[in-house]
C-alpha positions as CSV (number, residue, x, y, z in Angstrom):
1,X,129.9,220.4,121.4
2,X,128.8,218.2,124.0
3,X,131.5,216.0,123.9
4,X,134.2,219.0,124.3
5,X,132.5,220.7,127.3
6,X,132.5,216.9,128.5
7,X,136.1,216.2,128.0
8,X,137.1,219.6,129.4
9,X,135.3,219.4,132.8
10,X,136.2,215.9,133.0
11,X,140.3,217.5,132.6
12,X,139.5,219.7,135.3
13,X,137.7,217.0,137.7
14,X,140.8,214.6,136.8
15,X,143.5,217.1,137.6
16,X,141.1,218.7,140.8
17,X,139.3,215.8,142.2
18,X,140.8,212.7,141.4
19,X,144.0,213.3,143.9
20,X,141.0,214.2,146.7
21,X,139.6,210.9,145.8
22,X,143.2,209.1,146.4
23,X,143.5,211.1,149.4
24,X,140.1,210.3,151.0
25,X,140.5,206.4,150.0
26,X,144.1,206.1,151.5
27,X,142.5,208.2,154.4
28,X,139.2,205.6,154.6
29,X,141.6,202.5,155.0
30,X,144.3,204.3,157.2
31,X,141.1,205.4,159.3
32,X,139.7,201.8,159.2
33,X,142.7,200.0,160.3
34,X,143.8,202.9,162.9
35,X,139.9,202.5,164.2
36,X,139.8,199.0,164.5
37,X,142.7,198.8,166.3
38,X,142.1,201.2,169.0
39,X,138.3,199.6,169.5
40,X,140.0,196.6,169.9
41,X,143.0,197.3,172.2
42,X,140.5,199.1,175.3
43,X,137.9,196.3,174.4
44,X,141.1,193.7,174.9
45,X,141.8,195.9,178.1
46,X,138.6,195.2,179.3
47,X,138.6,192.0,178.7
48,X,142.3,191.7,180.6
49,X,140.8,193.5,183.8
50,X,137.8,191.3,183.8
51,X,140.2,188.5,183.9
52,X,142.3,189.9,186.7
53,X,139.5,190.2,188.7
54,X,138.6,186.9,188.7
55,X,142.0,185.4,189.2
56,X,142.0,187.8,192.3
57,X,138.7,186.6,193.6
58,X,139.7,182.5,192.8
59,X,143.1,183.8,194.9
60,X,141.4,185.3,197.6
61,X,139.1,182.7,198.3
62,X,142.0,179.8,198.1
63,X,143.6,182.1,200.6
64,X,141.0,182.1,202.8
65,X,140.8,177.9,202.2
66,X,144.3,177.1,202.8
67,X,144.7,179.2,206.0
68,X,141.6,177.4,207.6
69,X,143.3,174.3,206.5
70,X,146.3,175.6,208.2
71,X,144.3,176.2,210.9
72,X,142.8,172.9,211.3
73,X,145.6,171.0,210.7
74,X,148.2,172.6,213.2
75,X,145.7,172.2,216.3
76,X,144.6,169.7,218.1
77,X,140.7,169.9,218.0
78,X,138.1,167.9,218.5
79,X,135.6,167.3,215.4
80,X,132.9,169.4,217.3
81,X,135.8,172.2,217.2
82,X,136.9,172.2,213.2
83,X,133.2,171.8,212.8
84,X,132.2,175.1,214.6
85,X,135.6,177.0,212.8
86,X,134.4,176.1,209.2
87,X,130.5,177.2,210.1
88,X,132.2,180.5,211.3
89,X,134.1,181.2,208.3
90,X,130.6,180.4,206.8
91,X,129.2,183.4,208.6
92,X,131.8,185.0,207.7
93,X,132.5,184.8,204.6
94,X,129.6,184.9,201.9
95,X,131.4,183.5,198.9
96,X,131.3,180.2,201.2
97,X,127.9,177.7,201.0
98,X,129.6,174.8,202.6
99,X,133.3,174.0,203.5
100,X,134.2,170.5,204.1
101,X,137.2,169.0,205.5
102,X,138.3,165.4,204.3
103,X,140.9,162.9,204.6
104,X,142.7,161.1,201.2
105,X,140.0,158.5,201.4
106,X,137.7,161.2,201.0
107,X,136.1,160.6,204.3
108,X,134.4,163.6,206.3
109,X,136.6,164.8,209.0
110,X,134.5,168.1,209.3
111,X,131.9,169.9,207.8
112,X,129.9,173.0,208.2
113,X,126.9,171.8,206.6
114,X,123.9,170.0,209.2
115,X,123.3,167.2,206.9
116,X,125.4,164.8,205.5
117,X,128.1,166.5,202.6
118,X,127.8,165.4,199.0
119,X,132.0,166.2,198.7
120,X,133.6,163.3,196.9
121,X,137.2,163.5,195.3
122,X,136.4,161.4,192.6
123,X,134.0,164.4,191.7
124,X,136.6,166.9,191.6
125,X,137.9,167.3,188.1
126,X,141.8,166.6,187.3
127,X,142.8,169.5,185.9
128,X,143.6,171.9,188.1
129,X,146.1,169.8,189.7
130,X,148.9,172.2,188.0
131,X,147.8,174.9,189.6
132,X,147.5,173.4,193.4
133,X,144.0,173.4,193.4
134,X,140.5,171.9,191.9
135,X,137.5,173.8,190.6
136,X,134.5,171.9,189.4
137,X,132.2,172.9,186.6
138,X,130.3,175.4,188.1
139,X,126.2,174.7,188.1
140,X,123.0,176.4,189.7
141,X,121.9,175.8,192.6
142,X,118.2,176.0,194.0
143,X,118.1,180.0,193.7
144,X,119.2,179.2,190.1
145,X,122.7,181.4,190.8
146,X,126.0,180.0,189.5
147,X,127.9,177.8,192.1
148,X,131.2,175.9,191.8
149,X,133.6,173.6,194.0
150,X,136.9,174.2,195.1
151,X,139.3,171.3,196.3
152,X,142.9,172.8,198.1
153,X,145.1,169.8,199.2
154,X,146.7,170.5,202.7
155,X,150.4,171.2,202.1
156,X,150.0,171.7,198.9
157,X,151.3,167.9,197.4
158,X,148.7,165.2,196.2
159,X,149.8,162.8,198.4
160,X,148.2,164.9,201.4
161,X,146.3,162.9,204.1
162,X,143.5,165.6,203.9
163,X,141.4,168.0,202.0
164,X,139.9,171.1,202.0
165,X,136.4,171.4,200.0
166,X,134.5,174.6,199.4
167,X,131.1,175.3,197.7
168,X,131.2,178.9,196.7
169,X,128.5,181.3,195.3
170,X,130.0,182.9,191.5
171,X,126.9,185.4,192.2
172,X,129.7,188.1,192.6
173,X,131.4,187.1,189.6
174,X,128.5,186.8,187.6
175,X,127.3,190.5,188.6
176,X,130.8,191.7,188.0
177,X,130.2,190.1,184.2
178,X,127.1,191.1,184.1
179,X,127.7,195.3,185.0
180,X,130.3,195.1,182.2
181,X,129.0,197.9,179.6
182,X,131.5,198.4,176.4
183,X,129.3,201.5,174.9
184,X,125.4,200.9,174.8
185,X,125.9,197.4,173.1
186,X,129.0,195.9,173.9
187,X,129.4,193.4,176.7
188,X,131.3,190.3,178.5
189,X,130.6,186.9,178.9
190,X,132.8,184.3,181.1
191,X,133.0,180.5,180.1
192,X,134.9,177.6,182.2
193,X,137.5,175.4,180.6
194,X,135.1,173.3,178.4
195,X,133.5,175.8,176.9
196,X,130.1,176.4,178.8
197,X,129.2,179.7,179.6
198,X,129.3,180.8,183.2
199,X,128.2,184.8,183.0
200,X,126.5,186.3,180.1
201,X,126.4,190.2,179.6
202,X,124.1,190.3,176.9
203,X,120.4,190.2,177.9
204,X,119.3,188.2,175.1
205,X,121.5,185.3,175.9
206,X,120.9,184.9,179.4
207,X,119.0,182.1,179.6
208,X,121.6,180.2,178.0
209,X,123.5,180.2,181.5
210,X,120.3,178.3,182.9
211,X,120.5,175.8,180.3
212,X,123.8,174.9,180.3
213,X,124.7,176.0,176.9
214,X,128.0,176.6,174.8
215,X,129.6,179.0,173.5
216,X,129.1,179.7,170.0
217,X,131.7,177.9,167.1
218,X,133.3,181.2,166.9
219,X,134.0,181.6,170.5
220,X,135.2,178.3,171.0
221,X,137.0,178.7,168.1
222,X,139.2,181.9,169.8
223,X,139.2,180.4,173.2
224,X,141.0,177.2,171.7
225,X,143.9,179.7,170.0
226,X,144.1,181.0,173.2
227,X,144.6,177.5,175.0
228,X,147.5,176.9,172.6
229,X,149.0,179.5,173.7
230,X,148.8,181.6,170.5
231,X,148.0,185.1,171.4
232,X,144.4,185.4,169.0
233,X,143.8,188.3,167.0
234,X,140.7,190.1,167.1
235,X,137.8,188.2,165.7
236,X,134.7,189.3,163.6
237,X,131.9,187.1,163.1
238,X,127.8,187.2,162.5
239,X,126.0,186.3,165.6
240,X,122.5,184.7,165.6
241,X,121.0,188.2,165.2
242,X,122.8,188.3,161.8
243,X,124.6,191.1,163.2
244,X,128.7,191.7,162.7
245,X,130.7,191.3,166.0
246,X,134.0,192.3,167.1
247,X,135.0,189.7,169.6
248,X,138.4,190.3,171.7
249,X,139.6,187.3,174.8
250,X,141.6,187.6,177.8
251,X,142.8,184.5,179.6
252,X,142.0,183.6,183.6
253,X,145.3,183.1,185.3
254,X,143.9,180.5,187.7
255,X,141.5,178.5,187.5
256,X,141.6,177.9,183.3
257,X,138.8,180.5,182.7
258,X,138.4,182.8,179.4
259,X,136.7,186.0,179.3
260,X,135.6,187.3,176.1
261,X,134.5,191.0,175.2
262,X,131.9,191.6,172.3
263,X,130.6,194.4,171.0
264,X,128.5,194.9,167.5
265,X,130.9,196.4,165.0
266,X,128.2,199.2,163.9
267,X,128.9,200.8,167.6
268,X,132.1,199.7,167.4
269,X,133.2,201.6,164.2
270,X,130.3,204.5,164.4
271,X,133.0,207.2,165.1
272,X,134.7,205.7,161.8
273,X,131.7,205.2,160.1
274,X,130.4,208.9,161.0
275,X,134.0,210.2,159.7
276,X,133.7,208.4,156.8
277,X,130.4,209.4,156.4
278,X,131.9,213.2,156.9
279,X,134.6,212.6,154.4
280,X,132.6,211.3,151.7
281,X,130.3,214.0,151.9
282,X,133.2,216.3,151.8
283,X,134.8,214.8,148.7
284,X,130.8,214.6,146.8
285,X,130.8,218.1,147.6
286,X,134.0,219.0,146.3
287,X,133.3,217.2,143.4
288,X,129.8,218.8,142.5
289,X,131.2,222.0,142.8
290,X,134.2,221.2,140.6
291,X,132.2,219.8,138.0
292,X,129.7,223.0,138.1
293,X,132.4,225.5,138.4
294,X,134.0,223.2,135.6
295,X,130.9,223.5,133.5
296,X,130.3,227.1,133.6
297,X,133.9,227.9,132.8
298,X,134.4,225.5,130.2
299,X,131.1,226.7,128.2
300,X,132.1,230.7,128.8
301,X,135.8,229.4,127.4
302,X,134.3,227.5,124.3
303,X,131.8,229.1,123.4
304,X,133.3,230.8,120.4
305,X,134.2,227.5,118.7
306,X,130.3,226.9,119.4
307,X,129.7,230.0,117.1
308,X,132.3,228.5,114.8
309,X,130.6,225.3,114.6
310,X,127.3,226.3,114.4
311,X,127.9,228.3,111.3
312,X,129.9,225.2,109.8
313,X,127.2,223.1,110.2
314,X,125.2,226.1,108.1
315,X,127.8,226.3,105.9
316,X,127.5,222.2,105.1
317,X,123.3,222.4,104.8
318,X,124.2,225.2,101.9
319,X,123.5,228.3,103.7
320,X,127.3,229.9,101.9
321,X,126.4,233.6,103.2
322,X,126.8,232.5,107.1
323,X,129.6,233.8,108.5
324,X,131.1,233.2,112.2
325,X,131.5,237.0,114.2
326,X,134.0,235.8,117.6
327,X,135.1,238.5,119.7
328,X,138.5,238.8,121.1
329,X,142.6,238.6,119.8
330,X,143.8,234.7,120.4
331,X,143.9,231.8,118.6
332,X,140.5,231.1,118.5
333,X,139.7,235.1,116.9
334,X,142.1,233.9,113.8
335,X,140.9,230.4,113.2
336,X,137.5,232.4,113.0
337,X,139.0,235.3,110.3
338,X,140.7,232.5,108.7
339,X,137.2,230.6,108.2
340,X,135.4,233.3,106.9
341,X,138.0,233.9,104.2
342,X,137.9,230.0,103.6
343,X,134.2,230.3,103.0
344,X,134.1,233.3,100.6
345,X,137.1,231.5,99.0
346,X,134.3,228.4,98.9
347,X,132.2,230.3,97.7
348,X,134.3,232.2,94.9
349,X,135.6,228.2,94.0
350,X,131.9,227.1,93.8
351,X,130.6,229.3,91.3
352,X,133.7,228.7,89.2
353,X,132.8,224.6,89.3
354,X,129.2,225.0,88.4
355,X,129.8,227.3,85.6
356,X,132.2,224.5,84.4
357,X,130.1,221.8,85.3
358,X,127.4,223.4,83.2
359,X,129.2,223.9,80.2
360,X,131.0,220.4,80.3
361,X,127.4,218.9,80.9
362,X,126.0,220.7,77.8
363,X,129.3,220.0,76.2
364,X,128.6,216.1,76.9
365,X,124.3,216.4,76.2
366,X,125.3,218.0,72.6
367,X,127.7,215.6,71.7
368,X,125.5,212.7,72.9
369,X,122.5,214.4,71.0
370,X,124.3,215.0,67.9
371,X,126.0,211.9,68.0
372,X,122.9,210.0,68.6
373,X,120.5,211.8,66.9
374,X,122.5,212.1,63.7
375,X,122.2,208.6,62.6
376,X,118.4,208.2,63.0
377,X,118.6,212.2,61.5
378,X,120.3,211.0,58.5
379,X,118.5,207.8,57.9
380,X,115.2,209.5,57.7
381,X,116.6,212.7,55.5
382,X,118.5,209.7,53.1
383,X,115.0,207.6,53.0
384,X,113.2,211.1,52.4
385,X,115.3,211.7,49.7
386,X,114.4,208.1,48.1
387,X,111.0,207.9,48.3
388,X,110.1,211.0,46.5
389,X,111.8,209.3,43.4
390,X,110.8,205.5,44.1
391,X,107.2,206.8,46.0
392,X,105.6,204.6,43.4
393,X,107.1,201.1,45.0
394,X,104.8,199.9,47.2
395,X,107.4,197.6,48.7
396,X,110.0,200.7,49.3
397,X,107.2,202.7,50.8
398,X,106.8,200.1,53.6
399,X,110.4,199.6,53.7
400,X,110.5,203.7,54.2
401,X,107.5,203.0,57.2
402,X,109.6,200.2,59.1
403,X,113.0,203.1,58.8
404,X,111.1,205.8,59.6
405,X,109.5,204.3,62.5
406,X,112.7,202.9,63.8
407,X,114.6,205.7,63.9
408,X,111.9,207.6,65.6
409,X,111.9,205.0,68.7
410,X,115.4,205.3,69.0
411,X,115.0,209.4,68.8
412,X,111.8,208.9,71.1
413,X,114.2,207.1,73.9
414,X,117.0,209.7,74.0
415,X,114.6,211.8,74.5
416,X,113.0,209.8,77.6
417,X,116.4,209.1,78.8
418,X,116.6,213.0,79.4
419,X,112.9,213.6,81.2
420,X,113.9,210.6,83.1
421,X,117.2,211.7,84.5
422,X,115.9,214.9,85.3
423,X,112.9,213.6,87.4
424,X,111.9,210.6,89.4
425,X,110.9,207.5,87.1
426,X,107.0,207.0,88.3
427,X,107.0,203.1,89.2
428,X,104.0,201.0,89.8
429,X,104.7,198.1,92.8
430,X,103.4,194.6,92.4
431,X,104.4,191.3,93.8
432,X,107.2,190.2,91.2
433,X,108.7,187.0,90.9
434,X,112.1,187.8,90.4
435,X,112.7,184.4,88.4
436,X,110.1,185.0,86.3
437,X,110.6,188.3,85.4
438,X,114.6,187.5,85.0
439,X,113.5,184.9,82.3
440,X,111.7,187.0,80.1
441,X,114.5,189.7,80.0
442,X,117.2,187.3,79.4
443,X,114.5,185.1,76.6
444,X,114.1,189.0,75.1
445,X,117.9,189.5,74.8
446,X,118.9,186.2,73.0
447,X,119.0,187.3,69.7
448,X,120.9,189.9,70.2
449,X,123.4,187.7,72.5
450,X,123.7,185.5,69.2
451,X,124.1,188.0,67.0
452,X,127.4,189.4,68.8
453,X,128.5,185.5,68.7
454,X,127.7,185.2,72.8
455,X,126.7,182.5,74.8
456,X,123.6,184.1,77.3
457,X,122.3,181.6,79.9
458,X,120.7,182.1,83.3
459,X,120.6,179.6,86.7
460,X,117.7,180.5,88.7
461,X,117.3,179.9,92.1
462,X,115.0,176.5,92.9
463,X,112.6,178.4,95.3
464,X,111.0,181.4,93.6
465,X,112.1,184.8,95.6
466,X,109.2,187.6,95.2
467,X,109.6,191.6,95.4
468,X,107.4,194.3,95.4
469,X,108.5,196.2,92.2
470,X,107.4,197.5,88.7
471,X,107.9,194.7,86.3
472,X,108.2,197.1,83.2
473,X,111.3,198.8,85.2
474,X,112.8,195.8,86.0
475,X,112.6,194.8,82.5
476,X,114.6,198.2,81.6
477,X,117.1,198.0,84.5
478,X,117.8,194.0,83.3
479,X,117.9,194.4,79.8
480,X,120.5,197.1,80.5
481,X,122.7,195.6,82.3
482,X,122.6,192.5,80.0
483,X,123.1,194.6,76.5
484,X,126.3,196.4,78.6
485,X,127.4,193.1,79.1
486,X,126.8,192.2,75.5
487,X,128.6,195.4,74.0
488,X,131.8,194.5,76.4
489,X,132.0,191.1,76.1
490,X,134.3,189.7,72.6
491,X,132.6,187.2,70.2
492,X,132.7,183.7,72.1
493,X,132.5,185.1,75.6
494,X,129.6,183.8,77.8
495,X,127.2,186.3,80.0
496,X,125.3,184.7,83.0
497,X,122.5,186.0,84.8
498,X,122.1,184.3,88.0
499,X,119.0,184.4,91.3
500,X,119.8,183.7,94.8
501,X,117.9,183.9,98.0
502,X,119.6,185.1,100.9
503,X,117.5,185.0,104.0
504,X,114.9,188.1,103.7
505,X,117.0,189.4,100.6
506,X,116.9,188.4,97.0
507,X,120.1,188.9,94.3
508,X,120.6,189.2,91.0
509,X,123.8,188.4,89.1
510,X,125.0,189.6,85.6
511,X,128.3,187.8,85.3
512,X,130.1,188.2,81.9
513,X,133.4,187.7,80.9
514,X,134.2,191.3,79.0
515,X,136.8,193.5,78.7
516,X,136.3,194.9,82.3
517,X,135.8,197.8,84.0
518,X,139.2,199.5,85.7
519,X,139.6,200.3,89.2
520,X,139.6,203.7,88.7
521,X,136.4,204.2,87.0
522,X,134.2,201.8,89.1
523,X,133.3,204.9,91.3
524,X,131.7,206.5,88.3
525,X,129.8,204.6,86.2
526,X,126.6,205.2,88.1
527,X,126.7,209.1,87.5
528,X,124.9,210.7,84.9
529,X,126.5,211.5,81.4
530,X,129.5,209.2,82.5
531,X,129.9,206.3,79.2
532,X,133.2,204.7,77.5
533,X,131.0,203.9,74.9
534,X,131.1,205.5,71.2
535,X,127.5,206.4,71.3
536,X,125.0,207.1,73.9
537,X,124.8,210.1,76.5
538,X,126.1,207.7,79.6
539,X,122.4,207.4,81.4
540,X,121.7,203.8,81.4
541,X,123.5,202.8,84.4
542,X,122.4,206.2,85.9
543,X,118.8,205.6,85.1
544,X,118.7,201.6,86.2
545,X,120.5,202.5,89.9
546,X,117.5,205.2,90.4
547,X,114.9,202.5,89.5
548,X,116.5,199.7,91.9
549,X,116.9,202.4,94.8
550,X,113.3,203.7,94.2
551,X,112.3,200.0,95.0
552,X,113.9,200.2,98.5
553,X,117.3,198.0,96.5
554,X,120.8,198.7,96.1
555,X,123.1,197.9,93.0
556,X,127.1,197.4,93.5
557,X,129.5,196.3,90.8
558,X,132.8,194.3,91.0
559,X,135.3,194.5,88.2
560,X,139.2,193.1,87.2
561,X,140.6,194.2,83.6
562,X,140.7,191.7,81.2
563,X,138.2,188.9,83.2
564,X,134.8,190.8,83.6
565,X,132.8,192.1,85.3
566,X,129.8,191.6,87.8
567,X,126.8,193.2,88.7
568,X,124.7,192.4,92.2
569,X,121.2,193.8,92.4
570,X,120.1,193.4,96.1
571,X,116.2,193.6,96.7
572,X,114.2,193.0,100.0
573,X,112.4,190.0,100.1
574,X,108.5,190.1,100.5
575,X,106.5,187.0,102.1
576,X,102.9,188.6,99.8
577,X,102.1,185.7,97.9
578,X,99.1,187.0,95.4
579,X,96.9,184.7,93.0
580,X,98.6,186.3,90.3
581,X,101.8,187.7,90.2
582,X,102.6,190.3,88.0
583,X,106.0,189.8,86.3
């Protein structure tokens, strides 16, 4: 019942839910991408105004450099003069630590600073010759605030007689870096052409600007794409923090300066994590009330085949006088009506077999009993008859003993056969030794084995196998199974009765080499009253299986017409190993 209700709300949560599930996971990775690329377009614009910035403040400032080089060179001044113009444009200008004027020699034509200027061109890096101008790898100075050099050659060529050499404060620039907010955890950091970093947004990493530091591999890594003139797509990478960061670049048009926007992708993607978030609720929702809604109407809707299944399963433990009561006019109304007429039907059919079951079972117990009892009957009436006229021969009345007391064992066990199949056989349990025990029934049925012109042999196993059973009943259940062997096996056959040890079992084998048993009768040779034999009620096979199953063993047979036929006794093994063993 559970497995319907099951199966029907899962129908309903396939055909309900299962296209909201699609939906939400196209919608999670339409979201995602869509998200992802918005957060990193305005982080790339920040990145690209950042950038701008600083070309226009290098600009500017070279501006401001060439037209005091202008200056200088198209008057005639005396040193005193170009040395009071560039301490003015000092004052002036607070970008500006120093400015130094020098010839191609790099000579001091000018300066602004009292002592003597540190400004060599063999200082100046090469570089920037491209762009008209030299920027050195910016440093701190004494207050510990960023500070580069800028070199403009006058009239713009290389082969210039003079120079123009500034020392300018970055302190804006690094401010400018440094008030860069992208939401609560996103910021910028600005690095020079070999990768150190010049600005740093991000508290934490401050102190690596004092220190001189790198960038990180991954930052390097996306400033180098951007070098080779490969536009670099958005970047993800763990920081040191272990955290996840979105990481977008933006190139510096002059001097060859990268700016790089990060921001932690949990702030980055919180509006499509908190969506998602929404969406996933949504959908559980959806689905628990599918799947309850689902419930309830699948158990109001089958219900009735419930009913119907509860009284089947009455029906099968013998309870015949249930009977299913469905309301209603469908389907499921007429398989009920139909099932009650089936079962009074049953019941009707049932009666009929046991009455006919009955009278061929006392058909079959009086032709057994007069069939067997006759003989043994007729031999005591005939040597009843005798000994009243030869009473006075000793040697008659002791054969008359030995006949009388035959017959009467042979009556005595029909009988037994009878309580026996009607009752459970009471069994004692010792430790057996299956070999042992095997021996003795096999030793017991030699004469008759020789006396039917059969060869009866055994092949133990070498290592004893011991049971808990009742050696008496063994005895029974082996000597049967050998004499049916004997009575369906033709003068010079050969019967073999075999022990084996299989792991924590131990078998039994009665091989022979009869007439067989068919296939269609294999099924039934176990059931009471069932023989092919001229005599005998059919119990002995009955009787022996009831024995072996009542010592926790099982009994199978294998049969082909004309060959044989073999019978496997399977017994569990016991590890009790007593100081006697019974058997």
């Amino acid at each position: 019942m559970k497995s319907i209700t099951s199966r029907f709300v899962l129908l309903i949560v396939t055909a309900a839910v299962l296209p909201l599930v699609l939906y939400g996971f196209v919608s999670f990775r339409s979201l995602r991408a869509g998200t992802e690329e918005s957060v990193a377009k305005g982080n790339l614009a920040v990145a690209q105004q950042i950038a701008k910035r600083i070309s226009l403040y290098f600009e500017n400032n070279l501006r401001v450099l060439t037209s005091i080089g202008t200056e200088l060179r198209n008057t005639q001044l005396e040193p005193w003069q170009q040395t009071r113009i560039l301490r003015n444009h000092v004052l002036d200008f607070r970008e500006f630590r120093h400015i130094t004027l020098l010839d191609a020699g790099g000579r001091v034509l000018a300066t602004s600073r009292i002592a003597q200027p540190d400004a060599d061109l063999a200082d100046l890096p090469q570089s920037g010759s491209a762009e008209g101008f030299f920027v050195a790898p910016p440093h701190l100075d004494s207050d510990s605030l960023p500070t580069t050099t800028i070199a403009v050659p006058l009239g713009g060529g290389l082969q210039d007689p003079s120079w123009i050499v500034a020392e300018i404060s970055l302190e804006e620039l690094w401010r400018t870096v440094d008030s860069i907010h992208v939401g609560s955890e996103g910021y910028a950091l600005l690095m020079d052409g070999s990768d150190t970093l010049i600005a740093h947004g991000n508290p934490n990493d401050k102190g690596l600007i004092a220190s001189g530091a790198k960038a990180s591999e991954s930052e390097r890594r996306l400033a180098a794409a951007m070098r080779e003139g490969t536009e670099p797509a958005p970047k993800k990478f763990t920081d040191a923090r272990g955290r996840e960061i979105l990481a977008v670049i933006a190139q510096v048009s002059r001097p060859d300066w990268t700016v790089i926007v990060e921001q932690p992708t949990s702030e980055a993607f919180a509006v499509y994590s908190e969506l998602q978030r929404q969406l996933i609720i949504a959908i559980g929702v959806a689905l628990l009330g599918t799947l309850v809604v689902g419930w309830f109407w699948a158990r109001s809707f089958i219900s009735r085949i419930f009913a119907l299944t509860k009284v089947t399963r009455a029906i099968a433990d013998g309870k015949l006088d249930a009977r299913v009561a469905l309301s209603g006019n469908d389907e499921i109304m007429q398989l009920g009506t139909a099932f009650n007429s089936m079962t009074d039907r049953l019941v009707e059919l049932q009666e009929d077999v046991r009455k006919q079951e009955r009278q061929a079972m006392f058909g079959r117990i009086a032709a057994g009993l007069v069939h067997d009892l006759s003989h043994p009957i007729q031999n005591i009436g005939n040597s009843c008859k005798l000994i009243q006229k030869m009473f006075e021969d000793a040697e008659y009345r002791e054969t008359f003993k030995r006949t009388v007391d035959r017959e009467l064992v042979i009556i005595k066990r029909v009988l037994d056969d009878l309580r026996n199949i009607a009752r459970p056989i009471p069994l004692e349990r010792f430790v057996v030794d299956v070999n042992r025990s095997v021996a003795e029934s096999v030793e017991a049925m030699q004469p008759h084995a020789e006396t039917a012109g059969l060869t009866l042999q055994t092949e133990l196993s070498d290592q004893p196998g011991y049971i808990e059973g009742d050696v008496f009943a063994l005895g029974r259940v082996y000597r049967n199974l050998i004499l049916n062997a004997i009575q369906a096996t033709a003068p010079g056959g050969r019967i073999v009765v075999s022990t084996d040890l299989h792991g924590d079992r131990v078998q039994v084998r009665v091989d022979d080499t009869g007439c067989g048993i068919p296939q269609q009768r294999l099924g039934a040779i176990f059931e009471d009253f069932m023989t092919t034999k001229r005599r005998g009620l059919g119990l002995g096979l009955a009787i022996s299986k009831k024995i072996v199953e009542q010592l926790g063993g099982n009994v199978t047979v294998t049969s082909e017409v004309g060959k044989g036929t073999t019978f496997v006794i399977d017994f569990p093994r016991t590890r009790a190993r007593p100081m006697l063993v019974a058997g």
